[in-house]
N, C-alpha and C positions, 0 to 999 in steps of 0.2 A: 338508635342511629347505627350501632356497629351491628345487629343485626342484620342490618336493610344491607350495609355492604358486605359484610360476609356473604349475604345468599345473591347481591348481584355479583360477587368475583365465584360463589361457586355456582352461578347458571351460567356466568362465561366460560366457567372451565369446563362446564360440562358439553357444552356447547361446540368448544373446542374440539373435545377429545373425541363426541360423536360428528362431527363434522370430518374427523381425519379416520376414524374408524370404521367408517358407514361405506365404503367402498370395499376394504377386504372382507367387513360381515357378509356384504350381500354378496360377494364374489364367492365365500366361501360355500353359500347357503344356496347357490344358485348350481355351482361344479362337483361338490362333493353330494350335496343333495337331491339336485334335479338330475344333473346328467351322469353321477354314477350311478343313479340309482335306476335309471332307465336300464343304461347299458348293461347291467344284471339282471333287470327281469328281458331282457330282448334274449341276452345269453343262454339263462334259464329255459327258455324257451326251447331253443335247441338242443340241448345237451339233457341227457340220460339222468332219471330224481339221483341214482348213486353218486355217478362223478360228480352232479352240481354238491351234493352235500358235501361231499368228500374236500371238493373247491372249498367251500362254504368254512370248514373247520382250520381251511388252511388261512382264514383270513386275520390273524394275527400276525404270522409268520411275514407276511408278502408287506404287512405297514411295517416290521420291524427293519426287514431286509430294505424297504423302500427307505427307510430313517435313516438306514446307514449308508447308503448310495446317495442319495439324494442331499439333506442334514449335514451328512459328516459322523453323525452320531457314532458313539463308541457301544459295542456289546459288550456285557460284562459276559464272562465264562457260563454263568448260570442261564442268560438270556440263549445265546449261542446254544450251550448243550440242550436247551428246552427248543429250539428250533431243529436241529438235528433230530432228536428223537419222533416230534411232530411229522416228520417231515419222511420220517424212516419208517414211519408205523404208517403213511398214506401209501408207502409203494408196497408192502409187507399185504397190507391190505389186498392190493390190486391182484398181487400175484393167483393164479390160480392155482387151485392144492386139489391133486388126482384123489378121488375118494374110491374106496375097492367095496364092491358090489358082494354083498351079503347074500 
């Protein structure tokens, strides 16, 4: 007997919880996964295989910074100085360097 109600009070709870969950799952799974994922290969498309990688490497930095704008979120000193550096080695990259002809 207490069997039978323990798993009827935990298929109601379950029931619950995916009943009140089942709207941000699929919201998440439809925005972050259908339609970001588009608009990166549509981007991709246009833009040069270097910068898109170069983008590509950056994409830690741009959820951190979004975490903190967006979130509220706090960086710790070590997050921060590892975005600065990331961030300082994409443009270090870009620059062009005169090479002298042998």
């Amino acid at each position: 007997m207490n069997k039978r109600i323990l798993g009827n009070a935990l298929l109601l709870l379950t029931a619950f919880i995916w009943g009140t969950a089942l709207v941000p799952i699929v919201y998440c799974g439809i925005v972050s996964g259908g339609i970001g994922y588009t608009l990166q290969l549509v981007a991709q498309r246009y833009t040069d295989p270097t910068i898109a990688s170069l983008l590509m490497s950056m994409e830690s930095v741009f959820a951190v910074i979004a975490g903190v704008i967006i979130l509220h979120e706090q960086m710790t000193v070590r997050e921060l100085f590892g975005c600065i550096i990331m961030a300082a080695a994409i443009v270090m990259v870009q620059i062009p360097v005169k090479r002298e002809k042998e």
